[in-house]
C-alpha positions in Angstrom: 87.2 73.9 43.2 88.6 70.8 44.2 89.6 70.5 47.9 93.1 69.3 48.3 93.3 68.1 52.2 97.2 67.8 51.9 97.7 71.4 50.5 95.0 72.6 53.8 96.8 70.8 56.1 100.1 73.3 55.1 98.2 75.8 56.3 97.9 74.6 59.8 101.6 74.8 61.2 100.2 71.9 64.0 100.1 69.7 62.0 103.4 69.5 61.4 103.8 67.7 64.8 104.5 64.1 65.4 103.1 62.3 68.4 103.0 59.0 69.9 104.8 56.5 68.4 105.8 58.7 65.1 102.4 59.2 64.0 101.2 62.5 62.8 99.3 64.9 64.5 95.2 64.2 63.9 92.9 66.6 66.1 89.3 65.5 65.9 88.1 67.9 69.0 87.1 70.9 66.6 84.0 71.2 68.6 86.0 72.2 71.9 89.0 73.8 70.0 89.6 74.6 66.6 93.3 74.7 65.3 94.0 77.9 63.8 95.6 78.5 60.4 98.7 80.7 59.6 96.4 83.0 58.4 94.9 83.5 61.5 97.8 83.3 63.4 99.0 86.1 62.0 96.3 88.4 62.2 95.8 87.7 65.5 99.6 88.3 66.2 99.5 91.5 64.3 96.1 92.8 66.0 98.2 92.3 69.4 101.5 93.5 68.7 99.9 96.8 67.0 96.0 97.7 68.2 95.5 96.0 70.9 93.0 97.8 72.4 89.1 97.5 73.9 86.9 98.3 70.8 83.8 100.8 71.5 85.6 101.9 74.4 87.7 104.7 73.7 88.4 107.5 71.7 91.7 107.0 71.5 93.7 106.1 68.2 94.0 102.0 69.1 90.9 101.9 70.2 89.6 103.6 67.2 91.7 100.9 65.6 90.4 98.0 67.3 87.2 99.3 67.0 88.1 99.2 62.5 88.9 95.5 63.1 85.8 94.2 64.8 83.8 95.7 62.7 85.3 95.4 59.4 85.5 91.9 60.1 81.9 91.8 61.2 81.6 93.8 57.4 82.9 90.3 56.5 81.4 87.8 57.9 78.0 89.2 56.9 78.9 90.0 53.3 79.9 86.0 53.7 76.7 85.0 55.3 74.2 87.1 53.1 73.4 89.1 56.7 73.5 92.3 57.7 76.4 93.4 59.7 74.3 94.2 62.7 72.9 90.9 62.6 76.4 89.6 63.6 77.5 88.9 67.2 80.8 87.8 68.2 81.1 85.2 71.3 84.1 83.6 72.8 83.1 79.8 72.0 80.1 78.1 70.4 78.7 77.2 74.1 78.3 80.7 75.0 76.3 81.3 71.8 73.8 78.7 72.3 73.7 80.3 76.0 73.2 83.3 74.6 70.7 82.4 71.6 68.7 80.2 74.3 68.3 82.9 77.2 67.2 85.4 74.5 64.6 83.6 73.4 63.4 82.9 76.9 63.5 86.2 77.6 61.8 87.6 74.7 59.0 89.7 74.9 55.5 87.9 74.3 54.6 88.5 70.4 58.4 88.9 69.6 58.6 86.0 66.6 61.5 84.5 68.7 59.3 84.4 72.3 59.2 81.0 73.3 55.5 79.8 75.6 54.3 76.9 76.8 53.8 74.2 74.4 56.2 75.7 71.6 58.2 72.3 70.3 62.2 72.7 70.2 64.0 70.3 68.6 67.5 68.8 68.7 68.9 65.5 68.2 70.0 62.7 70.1 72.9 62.7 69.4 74.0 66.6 70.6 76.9 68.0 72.6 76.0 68.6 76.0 76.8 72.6 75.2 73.8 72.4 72.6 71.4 70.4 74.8 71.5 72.0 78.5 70.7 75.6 77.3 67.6 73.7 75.5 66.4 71.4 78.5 66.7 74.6 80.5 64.9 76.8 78.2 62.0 74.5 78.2 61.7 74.1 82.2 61.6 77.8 82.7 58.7 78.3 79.5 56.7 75.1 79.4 58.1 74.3 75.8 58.7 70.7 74.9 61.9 69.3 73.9 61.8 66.4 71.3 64.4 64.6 69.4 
């Protein structure tokens, strides 16, 4: 399957924008924001204007319904990743993964595979975001792990 950047970039209604000096629209900060597709826009939009509602937090018909969403999407994106569905947690934004990922491990229990302890090497390079370096240098200070790049 060949990739056709100009038949992708249809499906990202942003890009129709012209900016300074009548130059497209190019968006190079995917790390911090991602630009959505129509695809998602409308799912998104339709998930609001219809069942809107806190998942696993009712018993109520939307929130039975939002409920259905999360987790057939989580259905998804595991069938996607080769995982299990309950290996699949949602977070707002890549940073609070990491967060989340590092303070896990910190907090794991001793002889959990994932328990980090003095002297365990975690690596990352030089050249990482600071969202994927401070959970790191801080993970190491509070277990006596090194951190090498």
């Amino acid at each position: 399957m060949t990739l056709d950047p100009s038949v992708i970039r249809k499906d990202f209604p942003i890009f129709d924008r012209v900016i300074r000096d009548g130059k497209k629209l190019v968006y190079l900060d995917s790390g911090a924001t991602s630009q959505k597709p129509n695809s998602v826009i409308d799912a998104e939009s339709d998930f609001y204007r219809n069942h809107n509602a806190a998942a696993h937090r009712g018993a109520h018909q939307l929130a039975e319904e939002a409920t259905e969403a999360i987790e057939d999407a989580r259905e998804i994106v595991a069938k996607f990743l080769g995982a299990e569905s309950e290996e699949i947690v949602f977070t707002k934004s890549s940073t609070e993964a990491l967060n989340l990922l590092a303070y896990s491990m910190g907090s794991a229990a001793s002889g959990n595979r994932f328990h980090i302890q003095p002297g365990d090497e975690i690596v990352v390079t030089e050249m990482e975001h600071h969202a994927n370096l401070i959970p790191w240098q801080q993970l190491a200070k509070r277990t006596g792990a090194v951190l090498k790049w």
